[in-house]
C-alpha positions as a LaTeX table, in Angstrom:
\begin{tabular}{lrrr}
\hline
Residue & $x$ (\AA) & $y$ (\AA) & $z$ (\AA) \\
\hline
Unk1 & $-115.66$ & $-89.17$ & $-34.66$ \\
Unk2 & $-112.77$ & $-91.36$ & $-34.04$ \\
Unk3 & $-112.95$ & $-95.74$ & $-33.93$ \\
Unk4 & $-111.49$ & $-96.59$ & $-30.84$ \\
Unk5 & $-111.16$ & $-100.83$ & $-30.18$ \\
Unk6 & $-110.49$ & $-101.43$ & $-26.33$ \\
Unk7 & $-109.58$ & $-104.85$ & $-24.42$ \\
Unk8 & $-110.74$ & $-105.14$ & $-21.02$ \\
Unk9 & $-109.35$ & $-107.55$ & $-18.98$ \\
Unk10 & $-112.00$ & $-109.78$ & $-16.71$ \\
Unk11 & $-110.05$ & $-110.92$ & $-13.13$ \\
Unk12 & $-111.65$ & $-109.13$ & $-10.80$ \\
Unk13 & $-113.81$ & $-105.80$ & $-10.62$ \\
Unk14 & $-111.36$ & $-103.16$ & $-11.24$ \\
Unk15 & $-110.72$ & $-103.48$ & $-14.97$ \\
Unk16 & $-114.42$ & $-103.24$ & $-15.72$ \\
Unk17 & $-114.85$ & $-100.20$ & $-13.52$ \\
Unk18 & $-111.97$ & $-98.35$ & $-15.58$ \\
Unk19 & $-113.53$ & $-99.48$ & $-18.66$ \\
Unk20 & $-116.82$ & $-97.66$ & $-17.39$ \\
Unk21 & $-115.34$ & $-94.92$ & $-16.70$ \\
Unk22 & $-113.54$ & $-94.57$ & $-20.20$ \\
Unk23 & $-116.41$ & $-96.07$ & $-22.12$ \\
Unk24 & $-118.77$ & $-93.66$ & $-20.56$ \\
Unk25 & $-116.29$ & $-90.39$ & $-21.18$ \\
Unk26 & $-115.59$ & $-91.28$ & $-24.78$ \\
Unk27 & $-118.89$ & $-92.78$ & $-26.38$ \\
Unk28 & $-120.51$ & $-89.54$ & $-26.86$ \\
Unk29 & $-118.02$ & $-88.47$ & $-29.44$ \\
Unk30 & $-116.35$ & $-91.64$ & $-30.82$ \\
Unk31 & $-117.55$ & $-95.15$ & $-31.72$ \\
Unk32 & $-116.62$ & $-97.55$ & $-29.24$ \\
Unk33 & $-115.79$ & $-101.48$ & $-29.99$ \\
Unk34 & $-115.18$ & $-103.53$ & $-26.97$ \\
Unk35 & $-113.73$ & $-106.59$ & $-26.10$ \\
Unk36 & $-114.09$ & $-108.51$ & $-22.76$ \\
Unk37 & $-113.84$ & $-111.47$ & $-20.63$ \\
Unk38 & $-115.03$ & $-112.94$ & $-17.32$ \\
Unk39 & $-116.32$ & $-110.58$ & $-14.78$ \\
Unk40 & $-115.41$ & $-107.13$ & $-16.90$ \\
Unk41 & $-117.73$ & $-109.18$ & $-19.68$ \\
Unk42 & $-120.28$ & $-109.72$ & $-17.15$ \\
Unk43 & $-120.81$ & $-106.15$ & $-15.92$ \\
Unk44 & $-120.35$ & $-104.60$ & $-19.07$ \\
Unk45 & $-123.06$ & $-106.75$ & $-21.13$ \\
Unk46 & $-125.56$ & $-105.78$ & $-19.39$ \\
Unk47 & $-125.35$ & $-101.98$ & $-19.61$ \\
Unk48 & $-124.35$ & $-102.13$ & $-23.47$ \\
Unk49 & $-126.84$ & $-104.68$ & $-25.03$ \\
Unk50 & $-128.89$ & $-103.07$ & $-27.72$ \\
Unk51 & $-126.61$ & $-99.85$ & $-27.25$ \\
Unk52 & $-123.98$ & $-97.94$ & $-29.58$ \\
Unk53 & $-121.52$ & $-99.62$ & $-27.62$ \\
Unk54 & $-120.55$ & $-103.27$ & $-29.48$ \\
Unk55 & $-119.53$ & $-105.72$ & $-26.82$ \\
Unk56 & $-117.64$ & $-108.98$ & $-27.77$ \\
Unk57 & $-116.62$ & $-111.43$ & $-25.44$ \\
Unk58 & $-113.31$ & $-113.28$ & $-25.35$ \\
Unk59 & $-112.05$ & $-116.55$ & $-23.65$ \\
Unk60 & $-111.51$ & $-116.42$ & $-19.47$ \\
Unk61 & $-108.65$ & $-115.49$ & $-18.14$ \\
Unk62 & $-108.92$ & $-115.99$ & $-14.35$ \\
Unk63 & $-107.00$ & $-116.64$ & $-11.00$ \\
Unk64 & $-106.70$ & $-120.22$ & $-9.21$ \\
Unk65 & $-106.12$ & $-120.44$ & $-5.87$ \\
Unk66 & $-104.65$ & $-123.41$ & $-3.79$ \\
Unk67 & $-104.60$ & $-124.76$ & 0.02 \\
Unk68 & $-105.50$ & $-122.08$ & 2.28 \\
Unk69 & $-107.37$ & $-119.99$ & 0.04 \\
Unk70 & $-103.85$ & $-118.79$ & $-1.09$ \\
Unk71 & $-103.16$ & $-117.76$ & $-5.13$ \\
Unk72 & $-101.10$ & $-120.25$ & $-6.88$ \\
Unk73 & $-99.82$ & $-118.81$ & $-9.71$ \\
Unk74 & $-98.90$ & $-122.45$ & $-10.69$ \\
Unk75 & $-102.40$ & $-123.46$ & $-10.60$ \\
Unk76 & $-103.28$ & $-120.21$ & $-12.16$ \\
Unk77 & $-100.84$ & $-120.71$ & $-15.33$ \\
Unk78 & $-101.93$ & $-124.50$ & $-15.89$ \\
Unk79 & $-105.62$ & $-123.34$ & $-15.68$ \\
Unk80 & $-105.64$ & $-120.72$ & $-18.41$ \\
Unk81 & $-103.00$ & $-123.03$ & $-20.61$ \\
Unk82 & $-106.09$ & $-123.87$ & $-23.10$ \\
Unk83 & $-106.24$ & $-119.16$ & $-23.16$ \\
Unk84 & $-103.11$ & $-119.37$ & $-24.27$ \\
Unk85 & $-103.11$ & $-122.16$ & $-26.47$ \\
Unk86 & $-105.75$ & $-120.34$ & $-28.50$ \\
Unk87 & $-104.04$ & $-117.19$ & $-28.33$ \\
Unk88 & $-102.65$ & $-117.07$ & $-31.57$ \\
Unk89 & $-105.64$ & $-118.02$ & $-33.06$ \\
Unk90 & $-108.11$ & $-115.23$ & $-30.99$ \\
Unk91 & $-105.07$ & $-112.51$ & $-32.24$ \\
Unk92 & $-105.36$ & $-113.23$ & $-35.83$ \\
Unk93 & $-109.22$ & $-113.25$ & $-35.80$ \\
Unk94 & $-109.56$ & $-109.51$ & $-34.07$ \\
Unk95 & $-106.18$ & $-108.82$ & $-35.94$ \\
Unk96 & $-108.94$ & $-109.28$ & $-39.02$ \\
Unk97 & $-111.73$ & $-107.12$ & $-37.15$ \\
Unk98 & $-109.62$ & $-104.28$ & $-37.20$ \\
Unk99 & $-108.63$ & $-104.56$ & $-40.73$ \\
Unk100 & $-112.25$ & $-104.45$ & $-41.33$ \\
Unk101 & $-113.04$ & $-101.60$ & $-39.63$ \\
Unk102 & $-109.77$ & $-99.64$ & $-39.40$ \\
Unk103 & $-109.88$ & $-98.10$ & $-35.64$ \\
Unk104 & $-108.21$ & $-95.07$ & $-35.22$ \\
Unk105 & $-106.79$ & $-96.40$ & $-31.70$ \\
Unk106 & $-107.00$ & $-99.42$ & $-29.55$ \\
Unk107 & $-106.62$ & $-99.15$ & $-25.69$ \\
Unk108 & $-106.07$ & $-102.24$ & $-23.78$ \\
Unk109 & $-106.81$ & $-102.55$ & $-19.90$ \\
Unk110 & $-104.42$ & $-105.21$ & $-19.89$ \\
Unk111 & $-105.70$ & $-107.41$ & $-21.91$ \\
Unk112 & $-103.68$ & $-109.29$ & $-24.42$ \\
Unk113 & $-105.64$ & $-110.25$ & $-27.56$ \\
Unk114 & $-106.62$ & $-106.86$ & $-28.91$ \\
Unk115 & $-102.99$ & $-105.30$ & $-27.79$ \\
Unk116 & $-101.29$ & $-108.19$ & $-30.00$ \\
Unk117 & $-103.50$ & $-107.91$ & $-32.71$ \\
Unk118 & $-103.40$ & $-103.71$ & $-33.04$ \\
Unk119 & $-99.64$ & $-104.61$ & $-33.28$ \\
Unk120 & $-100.25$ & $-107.00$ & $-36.26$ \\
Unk121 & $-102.66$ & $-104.42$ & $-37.52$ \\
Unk122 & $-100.17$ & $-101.68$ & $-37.68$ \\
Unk123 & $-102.68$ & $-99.22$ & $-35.08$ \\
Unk124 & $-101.34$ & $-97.73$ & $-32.54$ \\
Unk125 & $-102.51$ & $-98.25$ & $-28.91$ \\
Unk126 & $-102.10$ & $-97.04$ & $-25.64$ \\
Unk127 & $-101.69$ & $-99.39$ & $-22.22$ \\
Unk128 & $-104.18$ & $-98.10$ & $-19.77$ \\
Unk129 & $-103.96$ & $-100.27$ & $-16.36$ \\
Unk130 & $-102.74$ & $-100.28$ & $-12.96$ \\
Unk131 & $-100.81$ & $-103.68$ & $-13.29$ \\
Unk132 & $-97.76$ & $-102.25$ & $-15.33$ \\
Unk133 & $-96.84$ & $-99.90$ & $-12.49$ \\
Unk134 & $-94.86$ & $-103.13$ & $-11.28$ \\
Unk135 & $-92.56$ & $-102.37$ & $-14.68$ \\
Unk136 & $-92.42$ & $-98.41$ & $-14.30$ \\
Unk137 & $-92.36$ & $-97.51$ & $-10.81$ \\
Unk138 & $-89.61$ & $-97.69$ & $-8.90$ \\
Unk139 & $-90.47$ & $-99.76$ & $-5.76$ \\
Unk140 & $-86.82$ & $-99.99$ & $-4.17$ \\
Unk141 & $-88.45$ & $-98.81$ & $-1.35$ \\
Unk142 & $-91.04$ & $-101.71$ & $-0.49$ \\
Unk143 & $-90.15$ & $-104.59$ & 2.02 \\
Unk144 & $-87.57$ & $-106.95$ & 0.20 \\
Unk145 & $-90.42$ & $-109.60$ & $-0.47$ \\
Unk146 & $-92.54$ & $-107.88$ & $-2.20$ \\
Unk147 & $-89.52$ & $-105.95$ & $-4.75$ \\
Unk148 & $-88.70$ & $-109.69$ & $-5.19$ \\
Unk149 & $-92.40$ & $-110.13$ & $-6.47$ \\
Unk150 & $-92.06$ & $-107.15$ & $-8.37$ \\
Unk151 & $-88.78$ & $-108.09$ & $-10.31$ \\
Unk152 & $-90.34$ & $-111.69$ & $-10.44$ \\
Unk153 & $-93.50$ & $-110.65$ & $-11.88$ \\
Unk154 & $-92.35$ & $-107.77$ & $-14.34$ \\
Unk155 & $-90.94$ & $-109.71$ & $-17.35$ \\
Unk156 & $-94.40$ & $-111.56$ & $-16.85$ \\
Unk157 & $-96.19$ & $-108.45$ & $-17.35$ \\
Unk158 & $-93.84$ & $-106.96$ & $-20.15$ \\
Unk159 & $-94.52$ & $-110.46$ & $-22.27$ \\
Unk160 & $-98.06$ & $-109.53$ & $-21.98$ \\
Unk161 & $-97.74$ & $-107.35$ & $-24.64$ \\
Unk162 & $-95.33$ & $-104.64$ & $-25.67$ \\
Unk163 & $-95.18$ & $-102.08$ & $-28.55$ \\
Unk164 & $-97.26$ & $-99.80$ & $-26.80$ \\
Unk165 & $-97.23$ & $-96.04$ & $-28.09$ \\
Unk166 & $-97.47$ & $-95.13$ & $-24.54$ \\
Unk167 & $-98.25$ & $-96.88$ & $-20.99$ \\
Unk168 & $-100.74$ & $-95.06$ & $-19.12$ \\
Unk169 & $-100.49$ & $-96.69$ & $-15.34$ \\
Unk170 & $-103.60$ & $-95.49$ & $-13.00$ \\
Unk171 & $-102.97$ & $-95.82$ & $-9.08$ \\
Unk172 & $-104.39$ & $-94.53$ & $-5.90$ \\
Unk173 & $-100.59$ & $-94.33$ & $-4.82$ \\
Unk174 & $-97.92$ & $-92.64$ & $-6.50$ \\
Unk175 & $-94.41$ & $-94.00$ & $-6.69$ \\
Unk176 & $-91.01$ & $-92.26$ & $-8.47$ \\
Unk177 & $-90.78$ & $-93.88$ & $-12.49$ \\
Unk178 & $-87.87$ & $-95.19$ & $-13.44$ \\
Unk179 & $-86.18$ & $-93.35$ & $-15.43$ \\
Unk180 & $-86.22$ & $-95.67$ & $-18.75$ \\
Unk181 & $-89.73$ & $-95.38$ & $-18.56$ \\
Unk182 & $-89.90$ & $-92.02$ & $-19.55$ \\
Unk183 & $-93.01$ & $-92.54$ & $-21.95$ \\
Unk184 & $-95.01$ & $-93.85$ & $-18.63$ \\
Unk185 & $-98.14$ & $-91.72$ & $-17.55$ \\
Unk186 & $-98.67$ & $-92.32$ & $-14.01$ \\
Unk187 & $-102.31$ & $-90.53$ & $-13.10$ \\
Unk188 & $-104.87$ & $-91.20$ & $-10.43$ \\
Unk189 & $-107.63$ & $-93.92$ & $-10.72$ \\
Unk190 & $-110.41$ & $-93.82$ & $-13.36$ \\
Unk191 & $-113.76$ & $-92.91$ & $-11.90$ \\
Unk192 & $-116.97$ & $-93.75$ & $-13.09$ \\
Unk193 & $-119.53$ & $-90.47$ & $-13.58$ \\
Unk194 & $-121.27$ & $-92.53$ & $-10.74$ \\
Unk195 & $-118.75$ & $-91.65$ & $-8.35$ \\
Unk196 & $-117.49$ & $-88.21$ & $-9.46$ \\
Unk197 & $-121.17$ & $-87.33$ & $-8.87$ \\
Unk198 & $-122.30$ & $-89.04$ & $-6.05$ \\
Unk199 & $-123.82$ & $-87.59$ & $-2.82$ \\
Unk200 & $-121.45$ & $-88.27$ & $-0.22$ \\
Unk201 & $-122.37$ & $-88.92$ & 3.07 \\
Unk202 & $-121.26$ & $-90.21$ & 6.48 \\
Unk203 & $-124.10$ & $-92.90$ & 7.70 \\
Unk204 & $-123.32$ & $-95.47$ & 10.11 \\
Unk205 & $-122.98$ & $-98.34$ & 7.67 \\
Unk206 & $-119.90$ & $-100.49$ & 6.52 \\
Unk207 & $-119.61$ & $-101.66$ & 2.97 \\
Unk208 & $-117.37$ & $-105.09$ & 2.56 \\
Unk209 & $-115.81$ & $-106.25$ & $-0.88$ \\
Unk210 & $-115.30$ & $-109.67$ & $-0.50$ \\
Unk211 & $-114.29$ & $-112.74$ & $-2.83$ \\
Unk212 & $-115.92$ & $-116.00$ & $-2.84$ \\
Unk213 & $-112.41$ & $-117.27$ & $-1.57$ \\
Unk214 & $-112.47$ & $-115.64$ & 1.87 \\
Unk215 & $-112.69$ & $-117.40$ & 4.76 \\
Unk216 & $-115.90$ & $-117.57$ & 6.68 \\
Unk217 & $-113.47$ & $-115.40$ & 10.32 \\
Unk218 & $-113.87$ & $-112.34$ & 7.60 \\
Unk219 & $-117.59$ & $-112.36$ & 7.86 \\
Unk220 & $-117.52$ & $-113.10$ & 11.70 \\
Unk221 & $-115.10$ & $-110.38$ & 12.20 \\
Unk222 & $-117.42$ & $-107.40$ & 10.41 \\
Unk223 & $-120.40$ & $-109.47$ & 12.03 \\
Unk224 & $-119.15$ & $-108.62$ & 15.19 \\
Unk225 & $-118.91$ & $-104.25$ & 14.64 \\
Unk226 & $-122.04$ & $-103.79$ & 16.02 \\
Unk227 & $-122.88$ & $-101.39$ & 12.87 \\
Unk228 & $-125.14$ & $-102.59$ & 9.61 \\
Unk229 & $-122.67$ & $-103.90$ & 7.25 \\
Unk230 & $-123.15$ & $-104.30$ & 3.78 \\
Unk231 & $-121.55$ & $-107.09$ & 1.62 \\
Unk232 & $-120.98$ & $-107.32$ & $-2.22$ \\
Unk233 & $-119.06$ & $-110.04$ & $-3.97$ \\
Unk234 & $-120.57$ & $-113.15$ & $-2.14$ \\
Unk235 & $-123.84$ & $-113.20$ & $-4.45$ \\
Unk236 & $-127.41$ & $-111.71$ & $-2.65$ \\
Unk237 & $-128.62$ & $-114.07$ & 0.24 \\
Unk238 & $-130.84$ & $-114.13$ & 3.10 \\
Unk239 & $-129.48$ & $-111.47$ & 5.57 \\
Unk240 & $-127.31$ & $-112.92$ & 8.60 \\
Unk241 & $-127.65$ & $-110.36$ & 11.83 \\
Unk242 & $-126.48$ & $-107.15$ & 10.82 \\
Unk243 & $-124.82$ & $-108.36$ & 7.72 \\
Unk244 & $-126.63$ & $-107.39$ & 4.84 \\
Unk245 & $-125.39$ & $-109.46$ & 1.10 \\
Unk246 & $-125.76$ & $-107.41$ & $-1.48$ \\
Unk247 & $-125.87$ & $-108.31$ & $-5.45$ \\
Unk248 & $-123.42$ & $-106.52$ & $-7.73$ \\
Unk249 & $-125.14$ & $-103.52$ & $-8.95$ \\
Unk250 & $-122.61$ & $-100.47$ & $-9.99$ \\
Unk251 & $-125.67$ & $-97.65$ & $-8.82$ \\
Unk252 & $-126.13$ & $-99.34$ & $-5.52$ \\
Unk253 & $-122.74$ & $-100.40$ & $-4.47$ \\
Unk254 & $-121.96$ & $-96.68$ & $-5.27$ \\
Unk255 & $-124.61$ & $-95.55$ & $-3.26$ \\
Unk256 & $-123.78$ & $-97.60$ & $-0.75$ \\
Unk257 & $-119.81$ & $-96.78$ & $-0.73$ \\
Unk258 & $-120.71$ & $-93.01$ & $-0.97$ \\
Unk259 & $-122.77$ & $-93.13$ & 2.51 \\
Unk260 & $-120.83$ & $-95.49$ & 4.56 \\
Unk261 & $-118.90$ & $-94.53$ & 7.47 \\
Unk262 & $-115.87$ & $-97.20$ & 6.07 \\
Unk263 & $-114.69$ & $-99.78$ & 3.23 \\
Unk264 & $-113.68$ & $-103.41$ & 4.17 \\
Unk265 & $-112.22$ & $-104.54$ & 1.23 \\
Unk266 & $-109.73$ & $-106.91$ & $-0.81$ \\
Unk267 & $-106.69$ & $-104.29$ & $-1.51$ \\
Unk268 & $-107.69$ & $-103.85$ & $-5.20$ \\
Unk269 & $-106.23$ & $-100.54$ & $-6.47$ \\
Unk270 & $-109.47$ & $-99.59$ & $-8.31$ \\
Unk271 & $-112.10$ & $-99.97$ & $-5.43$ \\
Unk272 & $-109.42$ & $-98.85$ & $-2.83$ \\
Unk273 & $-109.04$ & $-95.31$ & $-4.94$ \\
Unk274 & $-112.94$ & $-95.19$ & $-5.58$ \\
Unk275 & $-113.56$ & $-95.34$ & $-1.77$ \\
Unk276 & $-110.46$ & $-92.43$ & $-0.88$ \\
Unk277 & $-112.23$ & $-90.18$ & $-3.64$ \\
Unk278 & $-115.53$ & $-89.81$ & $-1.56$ \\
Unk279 & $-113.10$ & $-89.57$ & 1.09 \\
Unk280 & $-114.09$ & $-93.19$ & 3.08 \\
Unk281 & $-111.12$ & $-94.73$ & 4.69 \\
Unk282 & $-110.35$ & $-98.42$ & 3.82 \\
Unk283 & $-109.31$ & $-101.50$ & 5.76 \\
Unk284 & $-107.85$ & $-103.28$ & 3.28 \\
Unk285 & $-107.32$ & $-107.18$ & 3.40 \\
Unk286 & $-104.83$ & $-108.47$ & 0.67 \\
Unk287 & $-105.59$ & $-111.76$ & $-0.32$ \\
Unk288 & $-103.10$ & $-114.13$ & 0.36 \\
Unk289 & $-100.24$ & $-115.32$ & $-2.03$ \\
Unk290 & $-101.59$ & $-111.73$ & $-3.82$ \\
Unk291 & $-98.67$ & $-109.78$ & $-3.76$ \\
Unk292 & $-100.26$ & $-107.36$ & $-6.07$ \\
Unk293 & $-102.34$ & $-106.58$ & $-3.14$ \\
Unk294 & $-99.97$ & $-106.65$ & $-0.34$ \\
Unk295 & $-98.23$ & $-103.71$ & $-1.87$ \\
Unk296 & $-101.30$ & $-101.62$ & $-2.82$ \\
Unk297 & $-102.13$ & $-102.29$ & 1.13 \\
Unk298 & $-97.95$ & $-101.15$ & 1.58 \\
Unk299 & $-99.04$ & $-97.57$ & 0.18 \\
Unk300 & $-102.52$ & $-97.44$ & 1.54 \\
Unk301 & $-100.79$ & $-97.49$ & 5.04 \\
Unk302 & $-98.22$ & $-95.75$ & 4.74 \\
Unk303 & $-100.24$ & $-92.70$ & 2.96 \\
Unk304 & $-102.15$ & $-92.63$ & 6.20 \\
Unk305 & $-105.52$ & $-92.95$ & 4.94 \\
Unk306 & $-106.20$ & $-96.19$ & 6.11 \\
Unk307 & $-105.16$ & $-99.51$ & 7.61 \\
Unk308 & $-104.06$ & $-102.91$ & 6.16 \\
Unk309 & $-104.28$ & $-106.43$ & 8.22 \\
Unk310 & $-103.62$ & $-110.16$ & 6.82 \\
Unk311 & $-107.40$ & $-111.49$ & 5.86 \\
Unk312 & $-107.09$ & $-114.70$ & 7.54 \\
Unk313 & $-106.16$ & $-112.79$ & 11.31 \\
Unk314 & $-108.92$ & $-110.49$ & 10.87 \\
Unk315 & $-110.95$ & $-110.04$ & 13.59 \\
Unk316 & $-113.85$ & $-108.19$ & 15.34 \\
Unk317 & $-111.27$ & $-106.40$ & 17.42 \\
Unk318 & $-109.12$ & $-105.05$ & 14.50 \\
Unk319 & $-112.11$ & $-103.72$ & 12.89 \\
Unk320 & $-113.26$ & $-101.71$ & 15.83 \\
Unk321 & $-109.75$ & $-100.51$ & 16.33 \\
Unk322 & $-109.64$ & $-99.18$ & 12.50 \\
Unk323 & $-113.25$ & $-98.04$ & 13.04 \\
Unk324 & $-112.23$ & $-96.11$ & 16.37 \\
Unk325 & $-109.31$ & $-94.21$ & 14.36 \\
Unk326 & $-111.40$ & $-93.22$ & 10.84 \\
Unk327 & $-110.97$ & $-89.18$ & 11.92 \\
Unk328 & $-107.43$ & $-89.61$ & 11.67 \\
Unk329 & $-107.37$ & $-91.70$ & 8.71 \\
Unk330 & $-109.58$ & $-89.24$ & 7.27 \\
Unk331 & $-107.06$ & $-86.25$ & 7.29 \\
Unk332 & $-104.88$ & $-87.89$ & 5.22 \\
Unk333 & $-107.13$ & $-88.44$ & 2.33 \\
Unk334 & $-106.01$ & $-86.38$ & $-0.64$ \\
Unk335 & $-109.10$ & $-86.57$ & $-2.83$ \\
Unk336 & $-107.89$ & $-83.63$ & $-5.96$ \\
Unk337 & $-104.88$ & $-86.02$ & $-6.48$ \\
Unk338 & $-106.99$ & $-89.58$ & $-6.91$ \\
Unk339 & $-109.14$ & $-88.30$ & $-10.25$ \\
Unk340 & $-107.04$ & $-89.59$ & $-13.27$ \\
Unk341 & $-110.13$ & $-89.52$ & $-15.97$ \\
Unk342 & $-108.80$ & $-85.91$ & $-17.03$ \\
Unk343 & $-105.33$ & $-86.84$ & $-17.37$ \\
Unk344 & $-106.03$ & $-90.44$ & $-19.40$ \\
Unk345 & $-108.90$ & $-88.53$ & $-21.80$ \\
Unk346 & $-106.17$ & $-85.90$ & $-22.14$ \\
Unk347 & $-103.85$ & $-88.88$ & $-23.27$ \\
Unk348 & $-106.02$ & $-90.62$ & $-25.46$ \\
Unk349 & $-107.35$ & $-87.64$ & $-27.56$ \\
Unk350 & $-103.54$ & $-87.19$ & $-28.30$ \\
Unk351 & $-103.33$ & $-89.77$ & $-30.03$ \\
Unk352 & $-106.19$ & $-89.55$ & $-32.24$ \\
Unk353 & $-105.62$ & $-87.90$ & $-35.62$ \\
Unk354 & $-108.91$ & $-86.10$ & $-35.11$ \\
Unk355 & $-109.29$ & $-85.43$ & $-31.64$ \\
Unk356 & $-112.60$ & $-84.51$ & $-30.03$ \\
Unk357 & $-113.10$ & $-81.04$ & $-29.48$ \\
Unk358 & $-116.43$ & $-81.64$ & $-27.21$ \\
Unk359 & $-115.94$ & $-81.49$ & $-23.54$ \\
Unk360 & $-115.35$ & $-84.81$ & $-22.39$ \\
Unk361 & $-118.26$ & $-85.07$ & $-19.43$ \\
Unk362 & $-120.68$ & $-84.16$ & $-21.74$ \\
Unk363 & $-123.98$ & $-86.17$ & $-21.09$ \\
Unk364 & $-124.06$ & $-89.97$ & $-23.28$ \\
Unk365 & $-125.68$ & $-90.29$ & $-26.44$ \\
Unk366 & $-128.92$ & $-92.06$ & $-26.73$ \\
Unk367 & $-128.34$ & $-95.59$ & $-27.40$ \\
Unk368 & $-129.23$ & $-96.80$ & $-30.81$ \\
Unk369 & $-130.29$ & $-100.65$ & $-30.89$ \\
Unk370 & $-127.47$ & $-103.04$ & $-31.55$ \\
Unk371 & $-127.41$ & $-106.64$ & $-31.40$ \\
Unk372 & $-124.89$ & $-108.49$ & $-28.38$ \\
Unk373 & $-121.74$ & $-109.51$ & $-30.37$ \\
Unk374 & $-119.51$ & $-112.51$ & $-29.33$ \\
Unk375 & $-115.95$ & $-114.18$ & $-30.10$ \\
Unk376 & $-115.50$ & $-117.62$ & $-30.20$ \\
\hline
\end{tabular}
């Protein structure tokens, strides 16, 4: 039994879902040490309180948006400058924790603290995101905005951290790498057992992924599809016709997403790939200023599998149009190429001087009673 340390970054839903998904392959045969912030922290804690799993929490890292609901990465930057102020300081004091306890491995989901320390450590880790695809895949083929955001944005990411032993990049899409990134795993997205498992079914029910952020035409637009529709990232609240507001709760959502005739959703890679898997089409909605987003959306329609439209046009019209052509979208779906937990448990046990020689699916161990850890 190997000690693995693993950073999960907190903006957003997606980091915390491939976290699950690792966490949940790997803690029957290794020890797992976690650390987390904002919303990965907040849907982790509760499922590993009291468990084998130790949970820590680290300092918020999150997005700011500016006039029009758009993402200002100025705003962003000056809001985390007290993160990154302390960063040295958070570095050095996991950079200690690992002396301590001597992991055999440290994965980060980009997350910067326990990839900087591992390096000061002298362990060895492994990058396991979606966000360093903008470094490794060769995107000369996007629109010329977005491959300016790309080559804006990829010294950003490579200052993250560096030193990795290997970058692992998951992705519903697939894109050439370039060819200096030859120690780049591309593989499909990281699912949860949740979803490999679940029942899938085709009900007449839409499930919506929204952010607090989004304007209130979003809600009037899936309001007006004349089909139940449920919503999750707006908090649970009194229903509003057919719109039903769901809390976030990773059994129910994937209930929900496994029976639903179609995802409306912000164009995050994770919960885009998690919806293609049990083979739901998605109208994604990139946030604006998001450019992260607007290319995921850039593959999702041109793999044919679904549609992409600006959030802020969105209308009742544009959903019934995407709802009208789901059959075709549908035929494009390539589900055998979108599971990537294989590929990245494949990866990781490489790296581990004693690899695992149990399957890796086999079912979790029963928790022992731990107390809930946290950095400050």
């Amino acid at each position: 039994m190997a000690t693995i340390f693993f950073g999960v970054q907190g903006e957003g839903r997606g980091h915390a879902a491939r976290a699950l998904a690792l966490v949940e392959a790997l803690r029957p045969h290794h020890r797992l040490v976690l650390y987390a912030n904002g919303q990965a922290f907040e849907m982790l804690e509760p499922l590993y309180v009291g468990s084998d799993v130790e949970l820590y929490r680290l300092p918020d890292v999150a997005f700011r948006y500016g006039p029009g609901r758009r993402l200002s990465y100025v705003r962003t930057g000056l809001g985390n400058a007290h993160y990154l102020w302390r960063l040295r300081q958070l570095v050095r004091m996991v950079e200690l924790h690992m002396e301590r306890e001597q992991p055999d491995l440290v994965l980060t989901d980009f997350e910067p603290v326990t990839a900087r320390a591992a390096r000061a450590a002298g362990v060895p880790f492994l990058s396991v995101d979606h966000q360093h695809f903008l470094l490794t895949h060769d995107l000369s083929d996007l629109p010329a905005h977005l491959r300016r955001y790309a080559a804006f944005m990829a010294p950003f990411v490579h200052a993250w951290y560096q030193g990795q032993t290997e970058t692992v990049v998951s992705s519903f899409f697939s894109a050439p790498i370039k060819p200096r990134w030859r120690r780049c795993v591309p593989i499909g997205v990281l699912l949860r057992r949740e979803v490999r498992e679940a029942s899938v079914e085709d009900r007449d029910h839409l499930v919506a992924y929204v952010r607090r952020s989004a304007p209130r035409s979003v809600l009037e637009a899936l309001a007006a599809s004349r089909r139940e529709v449920r919503v999750y990232g707006l908090g649970e609240r009194p229903s509003v016709g057919r719109l039903r507001f769901r809390a976030i709760d990773p059994h129910r959502f994937v209930e929900d997403l496994a029976t639903c005739e179609a995802l409306v959703t912000t164009a995050g890679n994770q919960l885009v790939g998690e919806s293609l898997y049990l083979g739901k089409p998605v109208l994604a909605m990139p946030e604006m200023g998001n450019y992260e987003q607007q290319i995921n959306a850039t593959f999702l329609r041109r793999s044919g599998a679904g549609a992409a439209h600006d959030m802020e046009r969105l209308g009742g019209l544009d959903v019934e149009r995407f709802l009208d052509r789901g059959p075709r979208y549908r035929e494009h779906i390539e589900r055998r190429r979108l599971d990537g937990l294989p590929r990245a448990l494949e990866r990781i046990e490489a790296h581990l001087q004693t690899p695992s020689r149990v399957l890796p699916f086999a079912p979790p161990a029963a928790p022992a009673p731990a107390p809930l850890r946290e950095a400050v």
